[in-house]
Each structure stands twice: as structure tokens, then as C-alpha cells.
C-alpha positions as CSV (number, residue, x, y, z in Angstrom):
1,X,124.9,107.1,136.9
2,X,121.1,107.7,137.1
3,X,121.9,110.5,134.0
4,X,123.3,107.5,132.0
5,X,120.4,104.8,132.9
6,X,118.2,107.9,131.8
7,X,119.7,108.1,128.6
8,X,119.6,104.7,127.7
9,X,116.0,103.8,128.9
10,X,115.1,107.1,126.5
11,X,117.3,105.6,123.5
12,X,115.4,102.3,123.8
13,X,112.1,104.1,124.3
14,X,112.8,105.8,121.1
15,X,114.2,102.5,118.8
16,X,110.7,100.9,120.2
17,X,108.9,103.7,119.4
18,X,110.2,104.1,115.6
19,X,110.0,100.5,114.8
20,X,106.1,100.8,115.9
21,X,105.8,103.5,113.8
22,X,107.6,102.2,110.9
23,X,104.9,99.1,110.8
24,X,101.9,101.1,111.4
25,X,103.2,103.4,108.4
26,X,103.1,100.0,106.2
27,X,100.3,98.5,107.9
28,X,98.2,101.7,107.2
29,X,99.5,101.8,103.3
30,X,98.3,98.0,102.8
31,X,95.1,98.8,104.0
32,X,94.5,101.9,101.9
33,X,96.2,100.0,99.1
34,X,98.7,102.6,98.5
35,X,102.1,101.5,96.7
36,X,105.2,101.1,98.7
37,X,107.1,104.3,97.1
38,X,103.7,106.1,98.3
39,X,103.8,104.7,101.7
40,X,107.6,106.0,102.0
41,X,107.4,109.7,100.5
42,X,103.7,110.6,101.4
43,X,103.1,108.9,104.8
44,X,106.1,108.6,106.5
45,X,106.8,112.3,105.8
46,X,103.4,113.5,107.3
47,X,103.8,111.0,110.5
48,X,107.2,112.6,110.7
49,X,106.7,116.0,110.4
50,X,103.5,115.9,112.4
51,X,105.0,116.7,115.7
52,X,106.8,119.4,114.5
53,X,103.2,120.8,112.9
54,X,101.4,120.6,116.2
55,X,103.9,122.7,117.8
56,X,103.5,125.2,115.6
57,X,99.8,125.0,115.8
58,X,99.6,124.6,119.4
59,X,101.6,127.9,119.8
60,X,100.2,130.0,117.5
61,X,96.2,129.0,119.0
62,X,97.5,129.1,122.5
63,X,100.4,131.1,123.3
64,X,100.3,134.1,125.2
65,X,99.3,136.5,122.4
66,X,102.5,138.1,119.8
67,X,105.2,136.0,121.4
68,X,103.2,132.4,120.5
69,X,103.0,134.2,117.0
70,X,106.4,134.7,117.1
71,X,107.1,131.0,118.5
72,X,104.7,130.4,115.8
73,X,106.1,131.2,112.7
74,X,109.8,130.7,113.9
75,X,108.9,126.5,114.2
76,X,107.2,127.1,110.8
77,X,110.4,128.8,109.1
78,X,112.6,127.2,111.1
79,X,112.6,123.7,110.6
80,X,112.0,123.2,107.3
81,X,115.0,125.8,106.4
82,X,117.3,123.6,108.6
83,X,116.2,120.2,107.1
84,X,116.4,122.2,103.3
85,X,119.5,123.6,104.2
86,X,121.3,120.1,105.3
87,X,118.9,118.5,102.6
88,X,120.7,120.6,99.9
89,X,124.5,120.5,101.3
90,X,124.4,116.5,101.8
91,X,122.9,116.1,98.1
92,X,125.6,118.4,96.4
93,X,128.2,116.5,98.5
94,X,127.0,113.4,97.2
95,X,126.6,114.7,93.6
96,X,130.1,115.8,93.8
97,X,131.7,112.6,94.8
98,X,129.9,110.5,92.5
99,X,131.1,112.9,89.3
100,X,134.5,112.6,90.8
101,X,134.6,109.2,91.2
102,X,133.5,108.4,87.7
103,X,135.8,110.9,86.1
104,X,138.4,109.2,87.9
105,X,137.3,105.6,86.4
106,X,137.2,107.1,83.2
107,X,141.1,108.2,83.8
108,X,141.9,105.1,84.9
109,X,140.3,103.3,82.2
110,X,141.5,105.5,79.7
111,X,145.2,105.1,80.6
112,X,144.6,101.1,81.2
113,X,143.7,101.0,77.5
114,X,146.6,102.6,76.2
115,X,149.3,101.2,77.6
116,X,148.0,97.3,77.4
């Protein structure tokens, strides 16, 4: 039971957290009157992939000689390859739907013509 409790204090921790950040992204681009498209693509992808970035920097400055390297670069390669790779597969998928649904409208509107 505590498990679950645990879990559900963390998921609401995190909603809070994301909505917080999510305003002080937009409150930041009004101030520096950057556009809203900037706001989205530039600084929500920094605040985003900042943690990630200060793990790699925090092991490769202070971990225990070739193995924070190694915990170094592997966070550098890493993450970015997963997000590219997923990046990549979800936008082909979606590519590939969309063509086939068009090609099916155009079927469909091809054989509605003939036949009326």
C-alpha cells in the first residue's frame, strides 16, 4: 500500500512540477520577447534536456576516473540515439498512414465519381 501512495504522491509531484515549468518556459519567452514557436523549439528543449546534460557533465568532471568517462559519453550517445531512434520510427509511421489514408480517399473518390 505505502508502494502505491508512493507512486501517486510522485505522479502528482511530477504533473505540478511540469505545469510550473511549462509557465516559467512562457513567462521567460515574454520577457525576452521571443515568439511563441521560439519559446516551444528553443527553450523548452534546453529546460528539457538539461537534466540529462548535467548528468553527463557531472560524471565526466567527477566520476571516479575512466569509468565516469565511460558513464560519460554513454549518457551523451545514449540518449539522444534513443529519442532519434523513436523520433524517426514514430514520424515514418505517421508519414505512412497519412499517404495511405489519402490514397485511399483518392480511391474512394475516384470510384464515387464513376458510378454516380
Amino acid at each position: 500500500m505505502w508502494h502505491f501512495v508512493l507512486l501517486i504522491a510522485c505522479a502528482v509531484a511530477i504533473y505540478l512540477s511540469c505545469e510550473w515549468f511549462v509557465n516559467a518556459v512562457e513567462w521567460l519567452g515574454h520577457r525576452l520577447k521571443v515568439g511563441r514557436m521560439a519559446v516551444g523549439t528553443v527553450l523548452a528543449a534546453f529546460g528539457t534536456a538539461l537534466p540529462e546534460s548535467v548528468v553527463t557533465l557531472v560524471a565526466v568532471t567527477s566520476g571516479g576516473g575512466e569509468a565516469g568517462k565511460d558513464i560519460g559519453v554513454g549518457a551523451a550517445m545514449g540518449g539522444p540515439l534513443a529519442l532519434a531512434t523513436v523520433a524517426y520510427a514514430v514520424t515514418g509511421i505517421a508519414l505512412l498512414m497519412t499517404r495511405r489514408s489519402r490514397a485511399r480517399a483518392r480511391i474512394l473518390a475516384g470510384a464515387g465519381g464513376s458510378s454516380a
